[in-house]
Biopython code that builds the backbone (N, CA, C, O; Angstrom):
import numpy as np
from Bio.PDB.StructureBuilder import StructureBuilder

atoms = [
    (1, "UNK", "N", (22.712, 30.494, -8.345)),
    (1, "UNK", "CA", (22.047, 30.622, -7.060)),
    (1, "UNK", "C", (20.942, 29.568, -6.970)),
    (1, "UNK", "O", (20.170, 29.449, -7.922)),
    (2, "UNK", "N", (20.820, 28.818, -5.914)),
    (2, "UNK", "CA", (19.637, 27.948, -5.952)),
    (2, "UNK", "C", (18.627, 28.415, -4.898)),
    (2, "UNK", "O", (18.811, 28.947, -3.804)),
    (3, "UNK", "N", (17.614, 28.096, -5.482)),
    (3, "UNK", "CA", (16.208, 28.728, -4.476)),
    (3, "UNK", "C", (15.094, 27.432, -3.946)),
    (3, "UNK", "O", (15.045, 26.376, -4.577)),
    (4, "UNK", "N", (14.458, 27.614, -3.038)),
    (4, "UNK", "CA", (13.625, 26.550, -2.765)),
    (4, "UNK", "C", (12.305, 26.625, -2.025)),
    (4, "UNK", "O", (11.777, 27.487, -1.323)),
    (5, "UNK", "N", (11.982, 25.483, -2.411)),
    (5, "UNK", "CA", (10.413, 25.462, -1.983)),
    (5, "UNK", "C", (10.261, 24.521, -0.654)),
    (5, "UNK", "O", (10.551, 23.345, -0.435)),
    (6, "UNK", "N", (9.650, 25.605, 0.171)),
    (6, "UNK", "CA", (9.309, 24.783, 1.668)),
    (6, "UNK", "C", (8.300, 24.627, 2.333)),
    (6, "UNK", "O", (7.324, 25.366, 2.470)),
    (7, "UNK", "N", (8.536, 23.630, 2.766)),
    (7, "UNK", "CA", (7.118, 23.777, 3.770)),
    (7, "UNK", "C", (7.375, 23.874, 5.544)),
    (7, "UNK", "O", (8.336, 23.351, 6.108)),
    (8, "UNK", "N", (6.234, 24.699, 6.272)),
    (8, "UNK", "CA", (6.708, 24.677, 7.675)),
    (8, "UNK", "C", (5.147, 24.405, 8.520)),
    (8, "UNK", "O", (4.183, 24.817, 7.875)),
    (9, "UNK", "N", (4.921, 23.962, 9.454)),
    (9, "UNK", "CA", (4.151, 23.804, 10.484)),
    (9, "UNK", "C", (4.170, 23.969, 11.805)),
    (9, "UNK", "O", (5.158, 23.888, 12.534)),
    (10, "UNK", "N", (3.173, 24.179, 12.079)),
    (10, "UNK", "CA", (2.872, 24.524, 13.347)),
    (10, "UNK", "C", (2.003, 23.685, 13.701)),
    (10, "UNK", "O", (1.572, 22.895, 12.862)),
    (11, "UNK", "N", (1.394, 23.650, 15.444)),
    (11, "UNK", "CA", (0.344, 23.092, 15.589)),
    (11, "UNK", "C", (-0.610, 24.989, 16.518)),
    (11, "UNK", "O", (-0.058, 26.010, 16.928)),
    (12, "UNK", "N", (-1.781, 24.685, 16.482)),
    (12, "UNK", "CA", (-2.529, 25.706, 17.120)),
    (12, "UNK", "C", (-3.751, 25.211, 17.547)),
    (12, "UNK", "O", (-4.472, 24.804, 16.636)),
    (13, "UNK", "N", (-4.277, 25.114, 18.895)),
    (13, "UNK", "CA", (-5.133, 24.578, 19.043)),
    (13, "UNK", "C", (-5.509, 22.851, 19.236)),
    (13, "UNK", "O", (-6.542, 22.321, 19.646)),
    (14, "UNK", "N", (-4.262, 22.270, 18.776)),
    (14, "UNK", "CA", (-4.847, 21.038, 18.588)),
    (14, "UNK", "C", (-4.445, 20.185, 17.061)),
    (14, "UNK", "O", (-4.245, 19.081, 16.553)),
    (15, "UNK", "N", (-4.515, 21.789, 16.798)),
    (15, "UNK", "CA", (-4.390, 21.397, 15.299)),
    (15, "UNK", "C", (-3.318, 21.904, 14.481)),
    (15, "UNK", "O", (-2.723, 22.884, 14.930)),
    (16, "UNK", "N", (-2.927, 21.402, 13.297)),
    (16, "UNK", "CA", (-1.557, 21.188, 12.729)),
    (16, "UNK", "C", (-1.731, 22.450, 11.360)),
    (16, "UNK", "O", (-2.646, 22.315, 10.547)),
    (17, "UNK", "N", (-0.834, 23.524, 11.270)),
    (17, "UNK", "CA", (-1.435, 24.330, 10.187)),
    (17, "UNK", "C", (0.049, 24.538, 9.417)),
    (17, "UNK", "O", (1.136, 24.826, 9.917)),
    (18, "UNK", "N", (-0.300, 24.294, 8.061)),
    (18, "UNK", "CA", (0.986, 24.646, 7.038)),
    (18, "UNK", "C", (1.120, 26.200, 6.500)),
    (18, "UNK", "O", (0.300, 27.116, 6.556)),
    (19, "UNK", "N", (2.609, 26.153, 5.895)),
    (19, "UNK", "CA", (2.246, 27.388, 5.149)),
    (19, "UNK", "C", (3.806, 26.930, 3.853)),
    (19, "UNK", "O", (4.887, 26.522, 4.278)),
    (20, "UNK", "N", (3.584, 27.083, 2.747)),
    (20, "UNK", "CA", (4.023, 26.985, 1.824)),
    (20, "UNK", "C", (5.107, 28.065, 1.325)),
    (20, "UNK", "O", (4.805, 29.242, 1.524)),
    (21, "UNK", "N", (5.864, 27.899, 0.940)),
    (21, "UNK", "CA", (6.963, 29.399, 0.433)),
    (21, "UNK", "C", (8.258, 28.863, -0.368)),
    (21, "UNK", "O", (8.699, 27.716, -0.439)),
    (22, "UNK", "N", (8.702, 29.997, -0.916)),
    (22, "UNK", "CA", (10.001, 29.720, -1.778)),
    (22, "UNK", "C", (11.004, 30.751, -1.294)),
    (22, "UNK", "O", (10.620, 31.637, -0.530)),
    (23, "UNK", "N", (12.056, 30.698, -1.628)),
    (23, "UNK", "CA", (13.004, 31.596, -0.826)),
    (23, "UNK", "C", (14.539, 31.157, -1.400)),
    (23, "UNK", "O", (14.764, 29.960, -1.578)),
    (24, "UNK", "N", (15.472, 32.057, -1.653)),
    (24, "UNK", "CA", (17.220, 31.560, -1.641)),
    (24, "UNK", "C", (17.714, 32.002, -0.455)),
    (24, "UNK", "O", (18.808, 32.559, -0.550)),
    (25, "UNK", "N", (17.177, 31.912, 0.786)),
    (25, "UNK", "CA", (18.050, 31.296, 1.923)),
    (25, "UNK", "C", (16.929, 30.970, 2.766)),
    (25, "UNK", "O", (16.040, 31.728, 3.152)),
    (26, "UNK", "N", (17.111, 29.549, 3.039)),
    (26, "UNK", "CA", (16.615, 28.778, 3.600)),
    (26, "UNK", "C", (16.409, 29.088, 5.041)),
    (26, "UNK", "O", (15.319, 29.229, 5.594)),
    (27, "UNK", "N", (17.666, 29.184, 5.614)),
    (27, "UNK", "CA", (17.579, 29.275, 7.028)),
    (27, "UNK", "C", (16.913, 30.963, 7.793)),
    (27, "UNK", "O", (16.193, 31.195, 8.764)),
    (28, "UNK", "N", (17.607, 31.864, 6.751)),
    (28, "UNK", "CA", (16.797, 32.743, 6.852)),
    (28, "UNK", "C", (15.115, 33.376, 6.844)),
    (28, "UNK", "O", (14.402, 34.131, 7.507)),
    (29, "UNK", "N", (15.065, 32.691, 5.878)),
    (29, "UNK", "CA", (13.670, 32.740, 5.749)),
    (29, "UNK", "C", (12.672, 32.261, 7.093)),
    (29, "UNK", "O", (11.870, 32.933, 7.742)),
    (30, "UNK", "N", (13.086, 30.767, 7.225)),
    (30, "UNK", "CA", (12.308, 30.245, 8.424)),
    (30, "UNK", "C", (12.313, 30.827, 10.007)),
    (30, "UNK", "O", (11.451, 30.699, 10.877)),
    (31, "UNK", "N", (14.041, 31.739, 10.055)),
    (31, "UNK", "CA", (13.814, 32.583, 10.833)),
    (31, "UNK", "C", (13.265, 33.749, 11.268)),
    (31, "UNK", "O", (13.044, 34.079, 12.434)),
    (32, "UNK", "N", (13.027, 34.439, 10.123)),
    (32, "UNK", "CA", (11.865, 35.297, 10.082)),
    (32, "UNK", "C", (10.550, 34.987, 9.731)),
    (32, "UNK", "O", (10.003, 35.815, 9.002)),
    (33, "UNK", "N", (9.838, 33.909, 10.095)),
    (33, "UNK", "CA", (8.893, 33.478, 10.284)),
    (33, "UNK", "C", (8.475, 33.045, 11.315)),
    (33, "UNK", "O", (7.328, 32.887, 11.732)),
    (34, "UNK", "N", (9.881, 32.760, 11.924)),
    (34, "UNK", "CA", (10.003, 32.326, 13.875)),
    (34, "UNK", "C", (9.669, 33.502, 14.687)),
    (34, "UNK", "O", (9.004, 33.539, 15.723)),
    (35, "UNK", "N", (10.393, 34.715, 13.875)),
    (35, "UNK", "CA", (10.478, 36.004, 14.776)),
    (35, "UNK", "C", (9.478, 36.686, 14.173)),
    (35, "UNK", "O", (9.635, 37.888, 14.385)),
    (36, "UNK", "N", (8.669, 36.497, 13.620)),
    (36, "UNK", "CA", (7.156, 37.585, 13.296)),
    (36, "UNK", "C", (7.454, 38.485, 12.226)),
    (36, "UNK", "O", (6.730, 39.442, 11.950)),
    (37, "UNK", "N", (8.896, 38.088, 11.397)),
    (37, "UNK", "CA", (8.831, 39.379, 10.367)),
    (37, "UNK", "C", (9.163, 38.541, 9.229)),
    (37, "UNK", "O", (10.243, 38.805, 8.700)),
    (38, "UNK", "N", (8.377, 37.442, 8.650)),
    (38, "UNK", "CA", (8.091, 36.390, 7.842)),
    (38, "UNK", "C", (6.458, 37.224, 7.016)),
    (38, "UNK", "O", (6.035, 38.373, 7.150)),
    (39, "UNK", "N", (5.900, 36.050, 6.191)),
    (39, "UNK", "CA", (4.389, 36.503, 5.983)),
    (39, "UNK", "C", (3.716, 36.897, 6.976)),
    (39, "UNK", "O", (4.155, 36.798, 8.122)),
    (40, "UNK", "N", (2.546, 37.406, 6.695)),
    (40, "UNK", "CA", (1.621, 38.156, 7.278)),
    (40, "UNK", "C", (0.360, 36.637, 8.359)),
    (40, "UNK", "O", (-0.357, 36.728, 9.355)),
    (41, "UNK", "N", (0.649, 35.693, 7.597)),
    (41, "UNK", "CA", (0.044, 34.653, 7.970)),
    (41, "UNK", "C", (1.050, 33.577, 9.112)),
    (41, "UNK", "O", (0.692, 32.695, 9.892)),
    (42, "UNK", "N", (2.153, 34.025, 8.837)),
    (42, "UNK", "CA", (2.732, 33.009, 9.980)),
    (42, "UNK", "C", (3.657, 33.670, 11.138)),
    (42, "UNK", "O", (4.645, 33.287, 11.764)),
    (43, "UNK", "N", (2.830, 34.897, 11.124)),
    (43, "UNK", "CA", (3.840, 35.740, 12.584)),
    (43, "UNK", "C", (2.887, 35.516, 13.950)),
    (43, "UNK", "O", (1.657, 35.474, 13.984)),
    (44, "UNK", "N", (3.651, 35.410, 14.851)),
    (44, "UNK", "CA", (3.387, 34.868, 16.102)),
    (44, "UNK", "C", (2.979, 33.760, 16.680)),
    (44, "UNK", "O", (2.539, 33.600, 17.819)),
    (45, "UNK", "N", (3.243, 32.576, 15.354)),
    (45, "UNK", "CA", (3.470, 31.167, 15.738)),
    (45, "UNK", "C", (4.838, 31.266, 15.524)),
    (45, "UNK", "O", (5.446, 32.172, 14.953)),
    (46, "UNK", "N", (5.541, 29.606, 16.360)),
    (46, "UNK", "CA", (6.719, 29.038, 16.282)),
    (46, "UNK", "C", (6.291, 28.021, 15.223)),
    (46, "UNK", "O", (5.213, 27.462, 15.425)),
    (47, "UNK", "N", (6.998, 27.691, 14.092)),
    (47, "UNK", "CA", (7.005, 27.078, 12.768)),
    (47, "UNK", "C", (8.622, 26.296, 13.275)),
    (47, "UNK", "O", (9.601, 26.607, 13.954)),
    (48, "UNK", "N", (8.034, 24.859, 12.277)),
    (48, "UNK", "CA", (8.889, 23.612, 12.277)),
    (48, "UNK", "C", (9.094, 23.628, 11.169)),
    (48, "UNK", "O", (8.067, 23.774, 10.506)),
    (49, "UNK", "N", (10.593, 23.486, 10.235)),
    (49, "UNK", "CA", (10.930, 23.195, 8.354)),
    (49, "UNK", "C", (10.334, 21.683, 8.266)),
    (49, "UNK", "O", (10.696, 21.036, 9.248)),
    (50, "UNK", "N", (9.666, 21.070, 7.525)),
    (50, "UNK", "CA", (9.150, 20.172, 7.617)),
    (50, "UNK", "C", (9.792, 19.386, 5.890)),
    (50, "UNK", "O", (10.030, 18.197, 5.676)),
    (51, "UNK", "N", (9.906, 20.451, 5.014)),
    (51, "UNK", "CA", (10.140, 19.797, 3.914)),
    (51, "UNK", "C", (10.923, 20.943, 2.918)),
    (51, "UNK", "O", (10.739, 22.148, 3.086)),
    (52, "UNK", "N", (11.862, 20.376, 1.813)),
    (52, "UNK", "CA", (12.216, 21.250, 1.030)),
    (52, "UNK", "C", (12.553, 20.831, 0.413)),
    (52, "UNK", "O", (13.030, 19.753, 0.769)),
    (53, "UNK", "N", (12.728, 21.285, -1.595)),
    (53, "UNK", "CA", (13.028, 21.119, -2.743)),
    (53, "UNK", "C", (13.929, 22.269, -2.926)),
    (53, "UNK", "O", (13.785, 23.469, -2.696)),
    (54, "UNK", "N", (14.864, 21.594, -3.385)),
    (54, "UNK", "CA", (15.835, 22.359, -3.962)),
    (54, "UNK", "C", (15.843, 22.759, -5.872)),
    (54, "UNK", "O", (15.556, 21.922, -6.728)),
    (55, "UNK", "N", (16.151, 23.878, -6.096)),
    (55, "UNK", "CA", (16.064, 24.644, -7.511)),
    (55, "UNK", "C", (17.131, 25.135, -8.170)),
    (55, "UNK", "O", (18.070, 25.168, -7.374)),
    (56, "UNK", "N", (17.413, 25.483, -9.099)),
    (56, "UNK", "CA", (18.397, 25.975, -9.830)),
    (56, "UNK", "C", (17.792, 27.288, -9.889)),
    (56, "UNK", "O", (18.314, 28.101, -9.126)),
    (57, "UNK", "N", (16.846, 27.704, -10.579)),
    (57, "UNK", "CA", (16.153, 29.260, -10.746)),
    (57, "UNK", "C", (14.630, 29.480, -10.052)),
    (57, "UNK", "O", (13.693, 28.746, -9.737)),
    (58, "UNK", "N", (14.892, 30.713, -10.008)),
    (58, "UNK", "CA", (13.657, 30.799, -9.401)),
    (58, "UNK", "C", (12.769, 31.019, -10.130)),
    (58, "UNK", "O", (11.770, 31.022, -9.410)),
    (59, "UNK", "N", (12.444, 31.238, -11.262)),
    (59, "UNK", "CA", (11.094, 30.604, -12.100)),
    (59, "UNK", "C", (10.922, 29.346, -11.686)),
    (59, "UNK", "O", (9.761, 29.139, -11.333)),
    (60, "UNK", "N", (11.597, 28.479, -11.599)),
    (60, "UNK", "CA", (11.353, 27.035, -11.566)),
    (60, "UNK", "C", (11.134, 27.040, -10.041)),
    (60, "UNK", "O", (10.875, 25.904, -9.643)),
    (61, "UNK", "N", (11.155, 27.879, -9.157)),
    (61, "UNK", "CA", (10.788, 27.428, -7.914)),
    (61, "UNK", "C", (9.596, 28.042, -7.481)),
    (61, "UNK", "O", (8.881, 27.610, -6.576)),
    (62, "UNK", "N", (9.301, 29.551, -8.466)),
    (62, "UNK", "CA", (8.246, 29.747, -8.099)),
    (62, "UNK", "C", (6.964, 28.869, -8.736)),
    (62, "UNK", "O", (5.878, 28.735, -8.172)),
    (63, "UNK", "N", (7.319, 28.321, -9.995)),
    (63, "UNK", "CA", (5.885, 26.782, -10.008)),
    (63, "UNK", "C", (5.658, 25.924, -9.438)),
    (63, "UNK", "O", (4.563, 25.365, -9.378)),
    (64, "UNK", "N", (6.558, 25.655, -8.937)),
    (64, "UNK", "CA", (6.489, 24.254, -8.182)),
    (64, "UNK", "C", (5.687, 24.381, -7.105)),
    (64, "UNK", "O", (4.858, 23.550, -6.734)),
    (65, "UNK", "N", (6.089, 26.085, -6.279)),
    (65, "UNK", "CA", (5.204, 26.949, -4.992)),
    (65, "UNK", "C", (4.237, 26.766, -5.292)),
    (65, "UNK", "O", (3.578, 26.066, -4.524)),
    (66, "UNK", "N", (3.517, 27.298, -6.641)),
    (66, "UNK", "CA", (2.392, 27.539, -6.546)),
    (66, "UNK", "C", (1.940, 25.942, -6.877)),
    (66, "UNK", "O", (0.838, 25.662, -6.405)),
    (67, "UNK", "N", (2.529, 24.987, -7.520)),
    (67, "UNK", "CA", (1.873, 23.544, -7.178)),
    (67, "UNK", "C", (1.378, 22.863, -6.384)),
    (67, "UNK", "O", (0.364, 22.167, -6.323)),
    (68, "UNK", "N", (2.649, 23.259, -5.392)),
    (68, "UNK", "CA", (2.356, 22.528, -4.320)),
    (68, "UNK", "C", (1.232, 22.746, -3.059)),
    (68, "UNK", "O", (0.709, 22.060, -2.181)),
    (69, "UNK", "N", (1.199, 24.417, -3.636)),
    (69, "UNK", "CA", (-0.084, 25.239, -2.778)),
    (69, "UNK", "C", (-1.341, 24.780, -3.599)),
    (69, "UNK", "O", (-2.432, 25.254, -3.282)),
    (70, "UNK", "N", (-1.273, 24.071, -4.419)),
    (70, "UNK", "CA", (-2.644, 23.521, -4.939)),
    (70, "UNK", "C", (-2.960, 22.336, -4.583)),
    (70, "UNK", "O", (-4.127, 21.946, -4.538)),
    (71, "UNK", "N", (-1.961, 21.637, -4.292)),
    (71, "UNK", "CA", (-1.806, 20.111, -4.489)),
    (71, "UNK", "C", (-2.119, 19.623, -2.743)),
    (71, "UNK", "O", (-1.168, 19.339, -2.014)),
    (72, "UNK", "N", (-3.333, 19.590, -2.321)),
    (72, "UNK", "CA", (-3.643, 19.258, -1.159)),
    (72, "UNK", "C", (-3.494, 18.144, -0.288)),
    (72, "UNK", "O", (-3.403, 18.046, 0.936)),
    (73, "UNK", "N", (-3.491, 17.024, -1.578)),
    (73, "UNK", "CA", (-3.106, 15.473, -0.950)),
    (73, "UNK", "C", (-1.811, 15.396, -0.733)),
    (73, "UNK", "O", (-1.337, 14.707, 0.170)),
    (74, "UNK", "N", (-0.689, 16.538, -2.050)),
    (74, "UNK", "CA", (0.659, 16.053, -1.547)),
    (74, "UNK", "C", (0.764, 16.709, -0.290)),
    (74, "UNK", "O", (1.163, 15.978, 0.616)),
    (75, "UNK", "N", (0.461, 18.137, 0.076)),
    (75, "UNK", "CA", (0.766, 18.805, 1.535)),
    (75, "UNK", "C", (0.480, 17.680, 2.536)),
    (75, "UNK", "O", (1.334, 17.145, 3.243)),
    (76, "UNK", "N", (-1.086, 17.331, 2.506)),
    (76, "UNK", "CA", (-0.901, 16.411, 3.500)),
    (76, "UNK", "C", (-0.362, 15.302, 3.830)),
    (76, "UNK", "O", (-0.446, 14.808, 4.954)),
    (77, "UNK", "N", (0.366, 14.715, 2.673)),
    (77, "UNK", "CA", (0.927, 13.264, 3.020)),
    (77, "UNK", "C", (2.169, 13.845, 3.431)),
    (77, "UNK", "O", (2.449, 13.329, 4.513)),
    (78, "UNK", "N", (3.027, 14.647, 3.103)),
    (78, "UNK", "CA", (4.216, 15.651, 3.482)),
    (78, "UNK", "C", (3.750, 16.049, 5.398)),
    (78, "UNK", "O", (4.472, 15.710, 6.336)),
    (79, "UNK", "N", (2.611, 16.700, 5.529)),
    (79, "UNK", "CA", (2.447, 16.839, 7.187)),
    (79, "UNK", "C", (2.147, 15.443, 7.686)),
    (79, "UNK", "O", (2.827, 15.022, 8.622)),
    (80, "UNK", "N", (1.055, 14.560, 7.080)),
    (80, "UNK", "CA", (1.130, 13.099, 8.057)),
    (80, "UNK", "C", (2.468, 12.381, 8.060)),
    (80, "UNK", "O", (2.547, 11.632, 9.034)),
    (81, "UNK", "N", (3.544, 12.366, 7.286)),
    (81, "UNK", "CA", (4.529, 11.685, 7.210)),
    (81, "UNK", "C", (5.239, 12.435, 8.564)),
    (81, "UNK", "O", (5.488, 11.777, 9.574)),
    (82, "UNK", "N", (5.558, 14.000, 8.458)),
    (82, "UNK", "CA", (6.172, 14.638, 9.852)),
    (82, "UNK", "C", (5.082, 14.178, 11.130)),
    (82, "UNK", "O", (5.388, 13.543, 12.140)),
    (83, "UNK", "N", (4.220, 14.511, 10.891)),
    (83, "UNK", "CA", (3.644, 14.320, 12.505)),
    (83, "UNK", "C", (3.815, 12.695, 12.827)),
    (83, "UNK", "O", (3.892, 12.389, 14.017)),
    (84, "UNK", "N", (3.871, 11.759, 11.944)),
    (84, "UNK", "CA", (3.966, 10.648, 12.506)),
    (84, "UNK", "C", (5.182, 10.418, 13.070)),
    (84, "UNK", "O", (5.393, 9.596, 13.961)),
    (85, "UNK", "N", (6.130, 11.263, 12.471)),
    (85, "UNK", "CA", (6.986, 10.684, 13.135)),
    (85, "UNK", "C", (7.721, 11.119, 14.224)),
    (85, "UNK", "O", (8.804, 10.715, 14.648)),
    (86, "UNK", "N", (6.661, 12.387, 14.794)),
    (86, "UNK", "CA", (6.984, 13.150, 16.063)),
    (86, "UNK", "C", (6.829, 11.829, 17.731)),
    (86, "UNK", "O", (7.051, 12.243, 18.869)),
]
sb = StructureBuilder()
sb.init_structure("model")
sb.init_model(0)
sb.init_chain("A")
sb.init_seg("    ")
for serial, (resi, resn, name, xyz) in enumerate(atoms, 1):
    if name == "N":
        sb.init_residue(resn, " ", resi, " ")
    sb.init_atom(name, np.array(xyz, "f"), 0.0, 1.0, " ", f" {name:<3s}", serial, name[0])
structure = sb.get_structure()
């Protein structure tokens, strides 16, 4: 089974807000984040898939999650690369 690490955005206000996650179905996941029964943090915005890594296990996808939720310069070069090219 492969699992993965994503990223999605929104804009609110003006402004551009991420949210980080891992999941083995992709498309699912982002749809319940569209429809409000996702995290607690991204219901009642519309969210864009902006990025994803693909995994073999999910140990290995849940580090990378929590990396990448640390790793502030990579998130943002990952959102300036999408918004530029909106």
């Amino acid at each position: 089974m492969s699992y993965y690490v994503y990223m999605i955005l929104t804009k609110i206000n003006g402004r551009y807000i991420s949210y980080v996650g891992y999941t083995n179905n992709l498309p699912k996941r982002v749809n319940n984040h569209n429809t409000s029964k996702g995290a607690k943090f991204t219901k009642g915005k519309l969210w864009n898939l902006i990025y994803t890594e693909k995994y073999s296990s999910k140990n290995e996808a849940m580090k990378n999650e929590f990396k990448l939720k640390k790793d502030k310069i990579k998130r943002n070069l990952i959102k300036s690369k999408y918004i530029n090219s909106l």
